[in-house]
N, C-alpha and C positions, 0 to 999 in steps of 0.2 A: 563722218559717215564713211562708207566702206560700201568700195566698189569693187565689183567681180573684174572687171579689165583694167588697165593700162592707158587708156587713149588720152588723144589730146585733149578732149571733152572733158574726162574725170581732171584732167589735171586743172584745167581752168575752171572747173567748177568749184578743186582743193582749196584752189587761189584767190578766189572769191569769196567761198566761207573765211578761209581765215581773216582777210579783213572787216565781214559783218560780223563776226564774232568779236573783233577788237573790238569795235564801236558798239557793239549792244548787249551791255553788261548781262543780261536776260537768259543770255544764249547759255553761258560758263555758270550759271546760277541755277540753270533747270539741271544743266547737265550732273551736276556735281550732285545737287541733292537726289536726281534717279539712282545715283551710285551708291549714295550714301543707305538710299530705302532699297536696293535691290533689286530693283525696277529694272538695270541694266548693268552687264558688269565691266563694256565697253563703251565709249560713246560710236565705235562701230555698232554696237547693238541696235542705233535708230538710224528707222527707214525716214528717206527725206521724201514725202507724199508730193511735193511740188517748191521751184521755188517763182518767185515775183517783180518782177523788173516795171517801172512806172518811165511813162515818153513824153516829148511833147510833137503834137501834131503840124509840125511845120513842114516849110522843104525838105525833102536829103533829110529829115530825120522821122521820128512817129515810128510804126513797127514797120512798117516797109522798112525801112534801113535796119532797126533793130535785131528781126528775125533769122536777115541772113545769116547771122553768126552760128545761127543754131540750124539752119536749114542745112549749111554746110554739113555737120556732123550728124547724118541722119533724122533729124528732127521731124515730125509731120505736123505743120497745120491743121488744125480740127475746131470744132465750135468758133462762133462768131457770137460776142456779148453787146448787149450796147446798155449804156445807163444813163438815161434823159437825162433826172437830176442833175447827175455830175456832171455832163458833158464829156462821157469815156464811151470808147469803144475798146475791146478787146478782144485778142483769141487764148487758145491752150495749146498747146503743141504736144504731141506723143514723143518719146524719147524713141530710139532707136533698140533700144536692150532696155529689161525690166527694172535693173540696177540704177539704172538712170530717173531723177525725177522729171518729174510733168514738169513745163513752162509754163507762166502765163505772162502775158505781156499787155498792160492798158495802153492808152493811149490819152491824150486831152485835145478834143476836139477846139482847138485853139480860138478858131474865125467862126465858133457858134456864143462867145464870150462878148462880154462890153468895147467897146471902140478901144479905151482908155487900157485894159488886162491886155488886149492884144497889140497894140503899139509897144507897151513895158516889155513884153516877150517876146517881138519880134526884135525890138532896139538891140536884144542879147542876140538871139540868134540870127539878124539878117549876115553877121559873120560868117557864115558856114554858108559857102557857096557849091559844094560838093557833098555825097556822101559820104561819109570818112571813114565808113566801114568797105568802099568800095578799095579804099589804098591799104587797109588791114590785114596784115598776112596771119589769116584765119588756122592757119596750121600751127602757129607759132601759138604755144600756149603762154609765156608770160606777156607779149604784146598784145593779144585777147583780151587778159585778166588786166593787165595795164590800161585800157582803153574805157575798163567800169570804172577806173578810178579817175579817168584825166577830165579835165575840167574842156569842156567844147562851147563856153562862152565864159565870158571874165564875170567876176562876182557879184553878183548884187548889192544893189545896196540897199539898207535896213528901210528905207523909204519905200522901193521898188515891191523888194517882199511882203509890206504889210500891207501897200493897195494890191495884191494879187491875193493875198489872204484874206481878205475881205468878202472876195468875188468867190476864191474855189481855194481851198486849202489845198488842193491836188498841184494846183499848178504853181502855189505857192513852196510844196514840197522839192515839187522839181528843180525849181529856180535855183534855189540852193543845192540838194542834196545828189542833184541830175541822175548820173545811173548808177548808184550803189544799189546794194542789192536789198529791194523792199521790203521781203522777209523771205524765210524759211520756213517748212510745215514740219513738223514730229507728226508721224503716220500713226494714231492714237490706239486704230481696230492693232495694229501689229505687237504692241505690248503686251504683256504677261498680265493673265488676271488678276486684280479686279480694275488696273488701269487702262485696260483695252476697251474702257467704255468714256464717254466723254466728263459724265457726272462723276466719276470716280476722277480723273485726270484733274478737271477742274477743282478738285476741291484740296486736291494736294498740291496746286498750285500756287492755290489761294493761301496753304498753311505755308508756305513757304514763300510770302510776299509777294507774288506776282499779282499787279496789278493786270485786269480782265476787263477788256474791253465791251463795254453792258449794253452796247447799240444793237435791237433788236432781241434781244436776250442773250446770255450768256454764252446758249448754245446757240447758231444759225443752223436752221434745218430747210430742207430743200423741202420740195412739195412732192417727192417719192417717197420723203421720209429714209432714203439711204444714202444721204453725204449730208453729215453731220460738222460743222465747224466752230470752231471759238478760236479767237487770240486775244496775246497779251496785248495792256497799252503800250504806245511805242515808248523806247527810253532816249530822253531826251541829251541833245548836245547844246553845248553854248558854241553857239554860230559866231561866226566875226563876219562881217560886210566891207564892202568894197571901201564906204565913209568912215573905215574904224570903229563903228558903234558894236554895242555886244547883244543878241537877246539868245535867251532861252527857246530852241523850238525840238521839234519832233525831227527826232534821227528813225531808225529800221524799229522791228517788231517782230516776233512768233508767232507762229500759228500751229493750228493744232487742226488735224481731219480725221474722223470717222468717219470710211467706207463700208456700209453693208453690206452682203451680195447679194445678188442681182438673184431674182424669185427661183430663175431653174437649178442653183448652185447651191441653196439654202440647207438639203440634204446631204452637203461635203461636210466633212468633220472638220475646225478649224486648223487642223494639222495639213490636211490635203488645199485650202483654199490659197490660192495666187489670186497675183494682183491682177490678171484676164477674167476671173471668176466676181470679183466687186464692181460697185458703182463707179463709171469713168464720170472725168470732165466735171464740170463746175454748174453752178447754179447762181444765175444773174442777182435774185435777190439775197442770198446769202452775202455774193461779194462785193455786192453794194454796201453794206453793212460792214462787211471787214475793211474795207478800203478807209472808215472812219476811225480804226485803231492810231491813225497820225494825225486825227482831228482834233483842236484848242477843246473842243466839248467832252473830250476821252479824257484828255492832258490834266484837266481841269477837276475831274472826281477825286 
């Protein structure tokens, strides 16, 4: 993706993509084939609509700790999500400059879980007796980007994981996967006709192997009917555990948003339409829904 500045921000953002691209073969496989149909003639050409980070709600960590990274770099807190089922609370964050994508950040309500899920998760994290974005020199962009990658409790083990998977795949994800980054969105309204619509998008996704995550339908649509979403199923890694055992689980995932615009803008010609002119912010039951893209019942079609 391709940014109008310079800052520390883009750069840890650079750094971060490039390692969810290593890990989600998905990523290099839409890209290449937009190229190959014309769809884009750079992978600067796609807007990134948002990306996704997953927590866990302990001490010193959960989005309190999370956020500050991005708070630092202009970032604004906006909407507040919660999802019973899962046991998540979330926000969105506005970026600072239009270049920049939306945050969003979940959470797992850790101490609303079984006695048994929250002993396993604390036994990892009562380690972490500070917050360790507090001693992070937030300026420094490869120690930023470093800090999604480093492990802030020791590994689980394949026993650990699978009674957490039982309970909430969310927090099963985390155990392992901790803060890589959850996914990335393709801004779908920004493409060149006829793929600036979702049912067009999707279905050259589909010719092109991408597996499509079918929880709640293909497309998730908000209740304005103008933030339209779908993603890919996640692609999976073979995980090693702390015991040496080996399984197969869900690594990151794609996403995909179509933005409307908003009723008084609908008379701008799509030439003249910015991203102040569409639908902001996110819609709880859509991303209840996406959040099941690293779910064994996705993994499994």
């Amino acid at each position: 993706m391709k940014f109008k500045s310079n800052t520390t921000m883009t750069q840890i953002l650079d750094k971060l993509f490039k390692v969810y691209a290593e890990r989600v073969p998905d990523v290099k496989k839409i890209t290449n084939a937009m190229l190959t149909e014309g769809i884009i003639s750079s992978q600067n050409d796609i807007i990134n609509d948002h990306i996704a980070f997953r927590t866990m709600g302990v001490r010193y960590l959960g989005i309190t700790s999370f956020e500050k990274i991005f708070l630092s770099h202009g970032y604004v807190r906006r909407d507040f999500y919660h999802f019973e089922e899962k046991k998540l609370d979330a926000f969105w964050y506005q970026p600072p400059t239009p270049d920049l994508p939306r945050i969003f950040i979940s959470e797992l309500k850790v101490d609303t879980l079984s006695k048994e899920c929250q002993r396993v998760i604390k036994s990892y994290t009562k380690s972490i007796t500070s917050d360790p974005v507090d001693v992070l020199d937030l300026n420094d962009p490869k120690k930023v980007a470093n800090y999604f990658q480093t492990p802030l409790w020791k590994l689980p083990s394949l026993k650990d994981y699978e009674l957490l998977l039982a309970e909430s795949e969310y927090a099963a994800w985390v155990i392992y996967n901790r803060y890589y980054l959850n996914h990335y969105t393709i801004s779908v309204h920004d493409l060149p006709q006829p793929y600036n619509k979702l049912e067009s998008f999707n279905l050259f996704l589909e010719k092109i192997g991408i597996k499509l995550n079918t929880s709640g339908g293909l497309i998730k649509t908000s209740y304005d009917k103008l933030l339209r979403q779908s993603s890919s199923v996640a692609n999976t890694i073979t995980a090693s555990f702390s015991n040496k055992e080996r399984k197969i689980i869900a690594g990151s995932y794609v996403e995909f948003a179509e933005r409307s615009p908003l009723p008084e803008f609908i008379h701008l010609s799509p030439l003249k339409l910015k991203r102040k002119h569409r639908r902001e912010g996110f819609e709880t039951a859509n991303a209840d829904r996406i959040f099941e893209s690293t779910f064994t019942s996705q993994l499994k079609k």
